[in-house]
C-alpha positions, -999 to 999 in steps of 0.1 A, spaced: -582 154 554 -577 185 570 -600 195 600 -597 232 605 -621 235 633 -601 214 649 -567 222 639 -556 189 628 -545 169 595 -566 135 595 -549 103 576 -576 76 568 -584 45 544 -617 63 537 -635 95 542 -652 86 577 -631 104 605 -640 82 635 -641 49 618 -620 52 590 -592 73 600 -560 61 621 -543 88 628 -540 125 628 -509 153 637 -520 184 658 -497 211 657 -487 228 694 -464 256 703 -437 229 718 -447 197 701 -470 177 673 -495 156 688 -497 122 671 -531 108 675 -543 76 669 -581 74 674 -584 35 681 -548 35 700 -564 20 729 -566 -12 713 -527 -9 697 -500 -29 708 -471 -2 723 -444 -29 741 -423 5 746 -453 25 762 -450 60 741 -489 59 738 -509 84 760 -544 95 770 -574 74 792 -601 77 769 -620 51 759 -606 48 721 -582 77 714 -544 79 724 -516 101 710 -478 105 716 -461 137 718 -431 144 694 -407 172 705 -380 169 684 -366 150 654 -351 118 671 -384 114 689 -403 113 647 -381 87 641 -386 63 669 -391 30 652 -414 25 677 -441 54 661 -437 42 627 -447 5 643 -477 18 655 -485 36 629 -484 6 610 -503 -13 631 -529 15 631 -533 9 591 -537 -24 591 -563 -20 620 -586 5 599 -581 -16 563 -591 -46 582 -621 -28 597 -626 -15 558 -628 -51 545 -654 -63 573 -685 -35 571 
């Protein structure tokens, strides 16, 4: 879903954003933000993850080596298998 108040493109295994949804990209004028809205609770061995909030956490991607980092698409992963698990409990 795209959020256009808020400038962001929202990727979720349903229609609720804060429940639902793992991860969204913000556009910036040096980087994309990659946020994961229960990343507190993701595994990230190689630390990439930041923010102090209670749930949210996002990594900064300046250039192309950084997208590929196995380590992104690992926790993106993990982040999808987080929300379809939370899907299959409520």
């Amino acid at each position: 879903m795209v959020w256009l108040r808020q400038g962001i493109a929202s990727f979720g295994v349903g229609p609720k954003k804060m429940t639902e949804h793992y991860a969204y990209i913000g556009i910036q004028s040096s980087y994309v933000n990659l946020g994961f809205y229960h990343g507190a609770t993701l595994r990230d061995p190689t630390h990439l993850l930041e923010g102090t909030g209670k749930r949210l956490r996002h990594v900064k991607i300046r250039t192309d080596a950084e997208a590929k980092n196995a380590a992104i698409a690992a926790l993106l992963r993990d982040a999808i298998d987080d929300r379809r698990k939370y899907k299959q409990a409520v």
